[in-house]
N, C-alpha and C positions, 0 to 999 in steps of 0.2 A: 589573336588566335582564333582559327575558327574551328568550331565545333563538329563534333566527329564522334557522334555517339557506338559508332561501330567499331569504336578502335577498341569496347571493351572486349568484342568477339574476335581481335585478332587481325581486323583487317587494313593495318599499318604496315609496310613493308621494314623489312629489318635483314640486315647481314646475318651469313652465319657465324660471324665472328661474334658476333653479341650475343646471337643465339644459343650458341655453346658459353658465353659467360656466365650467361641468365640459369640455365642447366647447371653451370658447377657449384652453384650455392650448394645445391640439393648434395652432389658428390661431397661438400669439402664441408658437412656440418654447420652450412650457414655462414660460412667466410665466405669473402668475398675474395677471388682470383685476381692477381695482377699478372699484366700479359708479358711475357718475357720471351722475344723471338732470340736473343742472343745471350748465352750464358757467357763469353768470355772471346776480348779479343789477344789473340798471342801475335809474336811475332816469327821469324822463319828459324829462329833459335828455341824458340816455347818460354821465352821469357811474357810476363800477362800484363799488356798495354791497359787494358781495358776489361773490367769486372764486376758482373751486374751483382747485387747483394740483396735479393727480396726485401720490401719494409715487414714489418707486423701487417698479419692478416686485418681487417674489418672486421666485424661479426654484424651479415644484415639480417639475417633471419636465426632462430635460435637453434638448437642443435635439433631438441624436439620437434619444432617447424619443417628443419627439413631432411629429420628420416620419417616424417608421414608420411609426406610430400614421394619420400623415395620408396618406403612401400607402394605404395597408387603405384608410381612407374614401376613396379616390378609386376604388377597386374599384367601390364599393358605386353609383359615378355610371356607369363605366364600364361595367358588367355585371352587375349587382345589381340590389336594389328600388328604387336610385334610377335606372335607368337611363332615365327619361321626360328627365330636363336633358339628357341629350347634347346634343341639338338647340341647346340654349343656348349651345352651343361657345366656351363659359367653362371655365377648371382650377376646378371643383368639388369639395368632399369633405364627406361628411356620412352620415347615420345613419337608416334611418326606423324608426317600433317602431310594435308594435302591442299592446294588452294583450288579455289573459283577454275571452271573450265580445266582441270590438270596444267594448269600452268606452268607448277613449281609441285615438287615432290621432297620432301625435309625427312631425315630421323636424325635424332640425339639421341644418343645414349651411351649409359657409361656403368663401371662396374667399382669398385670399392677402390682403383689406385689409376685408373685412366678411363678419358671422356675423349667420344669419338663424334661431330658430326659430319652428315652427307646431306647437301643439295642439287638437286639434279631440275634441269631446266635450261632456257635458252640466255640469250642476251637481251634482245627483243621478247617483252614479256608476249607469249602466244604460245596455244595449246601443243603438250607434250604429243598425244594421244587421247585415244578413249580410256581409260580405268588406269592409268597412270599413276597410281597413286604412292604418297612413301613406302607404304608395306612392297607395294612391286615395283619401282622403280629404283627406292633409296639403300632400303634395309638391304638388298642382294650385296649389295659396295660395302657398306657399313661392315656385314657379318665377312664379306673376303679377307677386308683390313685387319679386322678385331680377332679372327682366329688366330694368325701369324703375331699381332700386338701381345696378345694375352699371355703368348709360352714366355714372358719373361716377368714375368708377374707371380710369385704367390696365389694360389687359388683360394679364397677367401670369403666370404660373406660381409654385408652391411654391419658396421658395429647399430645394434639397437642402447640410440641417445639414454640413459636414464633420465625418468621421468616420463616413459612411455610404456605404454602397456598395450597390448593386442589381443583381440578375442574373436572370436568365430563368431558372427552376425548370421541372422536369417536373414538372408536376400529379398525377403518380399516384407517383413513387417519391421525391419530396420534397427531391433530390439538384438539382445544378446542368445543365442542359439538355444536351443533348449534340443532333448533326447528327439524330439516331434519335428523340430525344423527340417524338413525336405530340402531346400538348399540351402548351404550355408560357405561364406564366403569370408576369409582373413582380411583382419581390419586392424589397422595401428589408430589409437587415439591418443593423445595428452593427456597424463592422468589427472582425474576429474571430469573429462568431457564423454568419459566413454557411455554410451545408452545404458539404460536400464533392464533389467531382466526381461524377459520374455512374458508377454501379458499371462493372464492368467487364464486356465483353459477356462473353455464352454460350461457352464454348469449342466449338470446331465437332466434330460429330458422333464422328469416328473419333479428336479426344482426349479426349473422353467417356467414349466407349465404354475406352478404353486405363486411363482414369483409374481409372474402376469395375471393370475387370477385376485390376487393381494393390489395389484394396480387398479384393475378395475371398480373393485369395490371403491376402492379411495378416490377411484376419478366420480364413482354414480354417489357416492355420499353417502353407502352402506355401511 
């Protein structure tokens, strides 16, 4: 085997058939999808020659694992490179990529009961264009299909796994938001993992000054 330290950034070529597999964890609670192109053969009477039967799902990742995983993708609709679906004012989550040179243009994404991908690109790996990328190249296909997909569908949101809890983060000190946080941003963690309160403020001026004048003596031996 040879080594390929960049396969951890992604730069391994893969179908989007796998691509869309690898995504349905996150969609199906951490099971794992088996692919079924054909649910049933009849014959010209509708008598059923042939009839696929799903096994038991897998479970690869946990239920927890992958509604964090699927809040993040829901960033990426809400305020991200997916941000074109808002409009669609469907619970979406998904992913756009774009490779080296605009070569290849990807989005995945999918909503609480269907998962949609688009890759756009040649045969001959060689550049699309200049700025080519999944937000403009992918998502426009993605959001044509997925609007007409969705009318049959239940409008719904992600069930939140228990054993998950979500809290408003300040965006700059990575801590749990406080009245003071300026930005602050929705965050799902596994409970247990979630940060810690918000540091504690500044002490004010003249205990400062008190605190560091208390240093000094102890540093000269006063």
């Amino acid at each position: 085997m040879i080594e390929d330290l960049s396969m951890a950034l992604g730069s391994s070529s893969i179908t989007l058939l796998e691509m869309c597999r690898a995504f349905s964890l996150f969609a199906n609670e951490g099971k794992k999808t088996e692919l079924m192109f054909i649910q049933k053969i009849l014959d010209r009477d509708g008598n059923i020659l042939e009839e696929y039967k799903p096994q038991e799902q897998k479970s690869i990742l946990t239920p927890q694992q992958a509604y964090v995983m699927t809040h993040l993708l829901k960033g990426v609709v809400s305020y991200g490179t997916g941000k074109d679906l808002k409009d669609m004012n469907w619970p979406l989550a998904g992913k756009t990529g774009t490779t080296n040179d605009y070569a290849d243009a990807w989005f995945v994404g999918y909503s609480p009961d269907l998962l949609t991908g688009v890759w756009v690109g040649f045969d001959e790996r060689r550049k699309m264009g200049e700025h080519e990328t999944g937000a403009r190249a992918a998502i426009p296909m993605w959001k044509l299909y997925m609007t007409e997909a969705l009318k049959d569908y239940p409008k719904k949101d992600f069930p939140v796994s228990e054993g998950v809890v979500i809290f408003n983060i300040d965006a700059k000190t990575g801590k749990i938001a406080s009245s003071k946080s300026k930005f602050q941003t929705s965050v799902a963690f596994i409970e247990g993992t979630e940060p810690q309160e918000e540091k504690t403020p500044r002490l004010k001026r003249k205990e400062k000054e008190k605190e560091n004048d208390q240093f000094f003596k102890e540093d000269l031996g006063e």
